[in-house]
C-alpha positions in Angstrom: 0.0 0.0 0.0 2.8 2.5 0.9 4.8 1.6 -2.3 1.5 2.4 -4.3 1.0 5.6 -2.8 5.1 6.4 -2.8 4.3 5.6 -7.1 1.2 7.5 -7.4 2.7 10.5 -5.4 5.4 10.7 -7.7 3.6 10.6 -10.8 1.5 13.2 -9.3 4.4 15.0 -8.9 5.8 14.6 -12.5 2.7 15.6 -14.5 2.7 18.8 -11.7 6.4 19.9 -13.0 5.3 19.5 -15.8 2.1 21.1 -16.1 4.4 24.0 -14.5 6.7 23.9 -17.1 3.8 23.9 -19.7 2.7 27.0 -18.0 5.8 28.8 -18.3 7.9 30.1 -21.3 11.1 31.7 -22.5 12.1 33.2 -26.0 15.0 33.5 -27.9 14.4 36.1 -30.4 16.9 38.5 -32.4 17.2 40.6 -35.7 20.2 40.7 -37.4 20.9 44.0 -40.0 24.0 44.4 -42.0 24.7 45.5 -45.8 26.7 48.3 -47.2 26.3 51.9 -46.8 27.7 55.1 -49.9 27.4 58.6 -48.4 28.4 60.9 -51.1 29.4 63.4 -48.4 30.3 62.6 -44.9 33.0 65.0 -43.3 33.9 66.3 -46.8 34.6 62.9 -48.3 32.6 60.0 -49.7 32.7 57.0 -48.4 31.7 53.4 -48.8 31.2 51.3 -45.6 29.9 48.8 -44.5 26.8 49.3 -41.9 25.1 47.3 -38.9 21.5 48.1 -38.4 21.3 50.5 -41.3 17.8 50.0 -41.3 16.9 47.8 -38.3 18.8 47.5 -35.0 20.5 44.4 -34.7 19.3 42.8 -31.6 18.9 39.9 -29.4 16.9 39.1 -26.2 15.2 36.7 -23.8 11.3 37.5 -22.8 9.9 35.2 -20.8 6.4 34.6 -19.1 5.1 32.3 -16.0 1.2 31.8 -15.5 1.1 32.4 -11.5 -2.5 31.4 -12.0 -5.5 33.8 -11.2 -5.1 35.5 -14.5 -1.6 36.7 -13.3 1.7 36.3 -15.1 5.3 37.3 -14.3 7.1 38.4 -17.2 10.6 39.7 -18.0 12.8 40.7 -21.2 16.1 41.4 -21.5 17.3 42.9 -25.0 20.9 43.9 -26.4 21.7 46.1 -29.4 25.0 44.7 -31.3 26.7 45.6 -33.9 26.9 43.1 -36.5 30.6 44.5 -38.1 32.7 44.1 -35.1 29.9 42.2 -32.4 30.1 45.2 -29.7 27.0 46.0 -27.5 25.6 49.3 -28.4 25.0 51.1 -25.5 28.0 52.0 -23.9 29.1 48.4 -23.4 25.9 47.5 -21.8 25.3 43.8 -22.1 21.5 44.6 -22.3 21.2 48.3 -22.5 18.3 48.2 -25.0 16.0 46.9 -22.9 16.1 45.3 -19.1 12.5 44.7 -17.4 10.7 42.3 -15.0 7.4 43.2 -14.3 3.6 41.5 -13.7 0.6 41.2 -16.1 -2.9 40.3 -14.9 -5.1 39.1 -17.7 -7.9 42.2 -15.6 -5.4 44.9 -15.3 -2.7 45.5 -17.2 1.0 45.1 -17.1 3.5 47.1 -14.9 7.3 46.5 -15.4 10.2 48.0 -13.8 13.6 48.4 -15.2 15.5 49.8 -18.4 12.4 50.5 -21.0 11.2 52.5 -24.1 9.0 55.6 -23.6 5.7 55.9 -24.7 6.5 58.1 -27.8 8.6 54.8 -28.7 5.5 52.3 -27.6 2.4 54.4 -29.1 3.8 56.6 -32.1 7.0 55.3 -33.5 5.1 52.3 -35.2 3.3 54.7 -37.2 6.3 56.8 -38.6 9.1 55.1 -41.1 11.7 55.0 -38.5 9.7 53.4 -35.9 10.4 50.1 -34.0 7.9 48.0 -35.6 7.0 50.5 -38.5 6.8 49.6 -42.3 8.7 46.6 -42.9 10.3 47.1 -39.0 11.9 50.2 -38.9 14.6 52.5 -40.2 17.1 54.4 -38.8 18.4 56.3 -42.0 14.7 57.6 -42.5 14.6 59.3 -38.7 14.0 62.5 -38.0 17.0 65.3 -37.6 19.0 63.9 -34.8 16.4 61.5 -33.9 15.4 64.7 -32.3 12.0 62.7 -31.2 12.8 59.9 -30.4 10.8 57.9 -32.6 14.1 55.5 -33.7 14.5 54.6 -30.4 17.9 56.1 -30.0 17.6 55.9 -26.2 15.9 54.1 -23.2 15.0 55.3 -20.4 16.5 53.3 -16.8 14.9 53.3 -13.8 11.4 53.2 -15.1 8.0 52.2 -13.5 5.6 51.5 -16.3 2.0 50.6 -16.9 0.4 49.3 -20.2 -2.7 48.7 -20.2 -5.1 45.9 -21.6 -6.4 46.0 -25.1 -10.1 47.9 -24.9 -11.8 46.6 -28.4 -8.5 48.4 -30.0 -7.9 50.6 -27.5 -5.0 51.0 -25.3 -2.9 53.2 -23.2 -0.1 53.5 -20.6 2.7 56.0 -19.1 5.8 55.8 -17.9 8.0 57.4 -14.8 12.1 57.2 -14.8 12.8 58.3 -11.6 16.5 59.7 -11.3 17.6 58.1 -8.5 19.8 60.9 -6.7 19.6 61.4 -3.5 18.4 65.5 -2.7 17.8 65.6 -6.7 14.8 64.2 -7.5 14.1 66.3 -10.7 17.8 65.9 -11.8 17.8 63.0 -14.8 14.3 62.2 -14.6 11.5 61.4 -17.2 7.9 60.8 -17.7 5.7 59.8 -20.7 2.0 59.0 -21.6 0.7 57.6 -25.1 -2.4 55.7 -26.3 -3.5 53.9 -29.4 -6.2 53.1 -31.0 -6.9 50.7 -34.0 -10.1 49.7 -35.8 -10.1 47.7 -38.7 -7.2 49.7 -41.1 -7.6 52.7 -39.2 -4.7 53.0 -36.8 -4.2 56.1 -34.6 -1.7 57.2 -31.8 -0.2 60.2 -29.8 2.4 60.4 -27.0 3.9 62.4 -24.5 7.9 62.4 -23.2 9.6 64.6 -21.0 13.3 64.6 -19.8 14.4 67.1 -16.7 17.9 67.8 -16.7 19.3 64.7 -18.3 22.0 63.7 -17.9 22.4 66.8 -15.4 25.5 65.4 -14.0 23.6 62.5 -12.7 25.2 59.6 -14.3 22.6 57.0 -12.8 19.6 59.0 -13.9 16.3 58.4 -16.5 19.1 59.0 -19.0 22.6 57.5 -19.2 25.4 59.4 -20.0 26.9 58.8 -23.1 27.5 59.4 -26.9 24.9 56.9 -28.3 22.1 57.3 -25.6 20.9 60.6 -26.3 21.9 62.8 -29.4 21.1 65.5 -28.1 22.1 67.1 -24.1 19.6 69.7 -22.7 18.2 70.7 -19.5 14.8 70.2 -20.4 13.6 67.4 -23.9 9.9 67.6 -24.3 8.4 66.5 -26.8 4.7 65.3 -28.3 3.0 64.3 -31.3 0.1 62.0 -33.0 -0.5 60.0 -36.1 -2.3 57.9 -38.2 -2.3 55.1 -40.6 -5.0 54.2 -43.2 -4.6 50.5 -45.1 -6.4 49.9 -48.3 -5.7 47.0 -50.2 -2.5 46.3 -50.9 -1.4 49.9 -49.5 -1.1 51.7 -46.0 -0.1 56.3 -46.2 -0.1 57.4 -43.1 1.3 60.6 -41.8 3.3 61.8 -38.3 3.6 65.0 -36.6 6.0 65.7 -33.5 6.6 68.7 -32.0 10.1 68.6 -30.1 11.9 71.4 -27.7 14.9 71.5 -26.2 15.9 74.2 -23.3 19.5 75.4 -22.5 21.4 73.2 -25.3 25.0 71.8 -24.1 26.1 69.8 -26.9 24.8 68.1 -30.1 26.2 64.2 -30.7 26.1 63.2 -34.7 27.1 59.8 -35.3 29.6 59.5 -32.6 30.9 63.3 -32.6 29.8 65.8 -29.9 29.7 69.2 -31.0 29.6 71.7 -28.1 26.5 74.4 -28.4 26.7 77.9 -26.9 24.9 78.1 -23.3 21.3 79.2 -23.3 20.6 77.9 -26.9 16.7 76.5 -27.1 15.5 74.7 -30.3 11.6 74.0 -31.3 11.5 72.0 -33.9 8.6 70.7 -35.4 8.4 67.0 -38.0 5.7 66.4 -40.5 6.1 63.4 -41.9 4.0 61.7 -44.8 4.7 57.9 -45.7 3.3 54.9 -47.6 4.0 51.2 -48.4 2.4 49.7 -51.4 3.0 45.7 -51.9 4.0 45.0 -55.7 3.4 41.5 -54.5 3.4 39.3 -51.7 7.5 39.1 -51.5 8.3 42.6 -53.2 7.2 45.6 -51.3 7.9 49.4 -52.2 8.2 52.2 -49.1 9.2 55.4 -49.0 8.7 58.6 -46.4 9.2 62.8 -46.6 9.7 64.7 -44.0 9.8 68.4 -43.7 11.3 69.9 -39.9 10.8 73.2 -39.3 13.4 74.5 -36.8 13.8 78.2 -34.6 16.7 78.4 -32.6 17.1 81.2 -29.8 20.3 81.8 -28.1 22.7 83.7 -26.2 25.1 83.2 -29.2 22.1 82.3 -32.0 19.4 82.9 -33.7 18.6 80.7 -37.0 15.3 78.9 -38.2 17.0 75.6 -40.1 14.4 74.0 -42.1 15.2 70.2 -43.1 13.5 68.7 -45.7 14.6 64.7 -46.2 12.9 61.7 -48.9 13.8 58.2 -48.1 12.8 55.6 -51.0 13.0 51.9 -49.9 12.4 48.3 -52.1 12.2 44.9 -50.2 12.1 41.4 -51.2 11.4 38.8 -48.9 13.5 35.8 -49.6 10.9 34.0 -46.9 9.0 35.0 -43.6 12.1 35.7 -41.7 14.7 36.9 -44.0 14.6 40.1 -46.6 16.8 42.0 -48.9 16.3 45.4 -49.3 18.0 48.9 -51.7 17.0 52.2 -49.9 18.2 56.1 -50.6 17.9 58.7 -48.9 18.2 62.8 -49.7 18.7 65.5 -46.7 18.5 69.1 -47.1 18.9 71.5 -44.9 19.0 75.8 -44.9 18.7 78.7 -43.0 20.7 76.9 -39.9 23.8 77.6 -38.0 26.5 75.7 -36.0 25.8 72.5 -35.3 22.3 72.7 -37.3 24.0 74.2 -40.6 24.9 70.9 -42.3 22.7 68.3 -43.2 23.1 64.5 -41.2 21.0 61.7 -42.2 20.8 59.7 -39.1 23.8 57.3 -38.4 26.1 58.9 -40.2 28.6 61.4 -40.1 27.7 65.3 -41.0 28.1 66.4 -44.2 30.4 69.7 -44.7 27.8 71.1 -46.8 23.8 71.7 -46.4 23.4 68.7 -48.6 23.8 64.8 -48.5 22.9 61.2 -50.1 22.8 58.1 -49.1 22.3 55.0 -50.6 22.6 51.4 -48.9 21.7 47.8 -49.4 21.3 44.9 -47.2 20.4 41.7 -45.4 18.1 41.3 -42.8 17.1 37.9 -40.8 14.9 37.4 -37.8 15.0 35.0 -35.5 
């Protein structure tokens, strides 16, 4: 008797580990970007190179969820930006300094996580412009905005974040974010906040957001903001910035079109592909983006998608006062070679005029400035997903 109930105890046991196990999950998941890049003008010079993430960040990263039962699940992600020439993390050496989260999600409520995250311009908005994370055909980082100036490419994270997402209301859905600065007697010194929503019905897909940054990085290295030449391209007291969109699919076709408005108090330096340019104290910039984009499917492998964007720019200063005015097409063909991997031809055209210092020459995003008001270029690639 005690031998049967030693045999059906363990049994019992078994199919509980592994209902468990059924219960819980963990991905492996990446994108991989590389191809080669012609700038007819970077620095004075042409040049040929060859590019990581020209269009997509190259990432990987482990989410994972466990069903604590009652409709609650704990959930985590961890997510790395490499670069595919030289296999470097991104973010200042950060092992996961894309993304870094562990949070809970109740199937009533919603989700809060806490850790390294994006904002909600990057969550809401940035899918509906053609540089956004999961925009057409999953981003591009040539097409962003001047300097990524909001944050729609996803050129920084914010750390130690507290954020809520919401469930998805018949298409509708919301959430905010708080980065708290983490500095003892300087609460308001690196920190951030955001709040977007979204709402999709059928091929009608809408979204606006809100972002703020106070002081970043402010001297406070362990802030909302890290420190650092590829976190944030642009250093000011105060980064607010808002906007909305919308997306319309008919057929084989989506346009959509994006507006942010972006301003930046008491300047300190602008970083262009690596390269920090130091601004004169008390220089503010307002700059507004109107972006207009489509994607039309020749078939179901070949897709055409292209973007222009007009920024209208005022700079006020100590030391200037300009209105630059950018205006920037990006044409992109892809071919899907199957469901996870795609080739893809893009160019892109950036002028700028009527700017000064640092906002005088034109600089398509990723790559070096120009020496002129003027510059081109053209890139083709590989992409694969995992």
């Amino acid at each position: 008797m005690k031998k049967t109930l030693l045999i059906a105890a363990a049994v019992s046991g078994t199919f509980a580990m592994t209902a468990a196990h059924a219960q819980s999950s963990v991905t492996l998941y990446g994108t991989l970007d590389a191809g080669l890049v012609f700038a007819n003008n970077e620095g004075g010079h042409q040049n040929w190179q060859q590019s990581s993430g020209a269009l997509t960040d190259s990432v990987f990263g482990l989410r994972g969820n466990e069903d604590l039962g009652g409709g609650l699940h704990a959930v985590f992600r961890l997510e790395s930006a490499i670069n595919v020439n030289n296999g470097a993390t991104f973010y200042n050496n950060s092992l996961f300094g894309r993304q870094a989260y562990v949070g809970l999600s109740s199937d009533q409520y919603g989700t809060i996580t806490l850790g390294r995250q994006f904002d909600s311009m990057v969550d809401y908005l940035s899918p509906l412009a053609m540089t956004g994370v999961d925009g057409l055909d999953g981003g591009n980082n040539l097409a962003a905005h001047p300097f990524d100036n909001d944050n729609l490419g996803s050129t920084f994270s914010i750390n130690n974040a507290v954020k809520y997402t919401s469930l998805d209301y018949n298409g509708l859905q919301f959430g905010g974010l708080y980065g708290f600065s983490n500095q003892a007697g300087g609460f308001g010194n690196n920190r951030a906040y955001s709040l977007g929503a979204s709402y999709k019905n059928g091929p009608l897909n809408f979204a606006a957001g809100y972002m703020e940054l106070n002081n970043a990085p402010g001297g406070n290295t362990t802030g909302a903001v890290a420190q650092g030449t590829t976190n944030s391209a642009i250093t000011a007291s105060t980064h607010r910035e808002f906007g909305a969109g919308l997306n319309y699919a008919f057929g084989p076709a989506t346009v959509g079109f994006v507006w942010t408005h972006t301003q930046l108090e008491d300047i300190s330096n602008v970083t262009l592909d690596g390269e920090s340019q130091a601004v004169a104290g008390g220089t503010n910039l307002r700059l507004d983006n109107f972006e207009l984009n489509g994607r039309y499917a020749l078939t179901p492998a070949l897709s055409l998608n292209g973007a222009y964007t007009f920024t209208d720019g005022h700079e006020t200063g100590t030391a200037n006062s300009s209105s630059p005015k950018w205006q920037q097409g990006t044409l992109e063909a892809d071919y899907s070679l199957s469901k996870r991997t795609d080739v893809y031809v893009e160019g892109v055209y950036q002028h700028v005029n009527g700017g000064s210092g640092a906002f005088a020459n034109a600089a398509i995003n990723t790559l070096t400035p120009s020496s002129t008001d003027t510059q081109v270029a053209a890139t083709v690639g590989l992409r694969t997903r995992f």
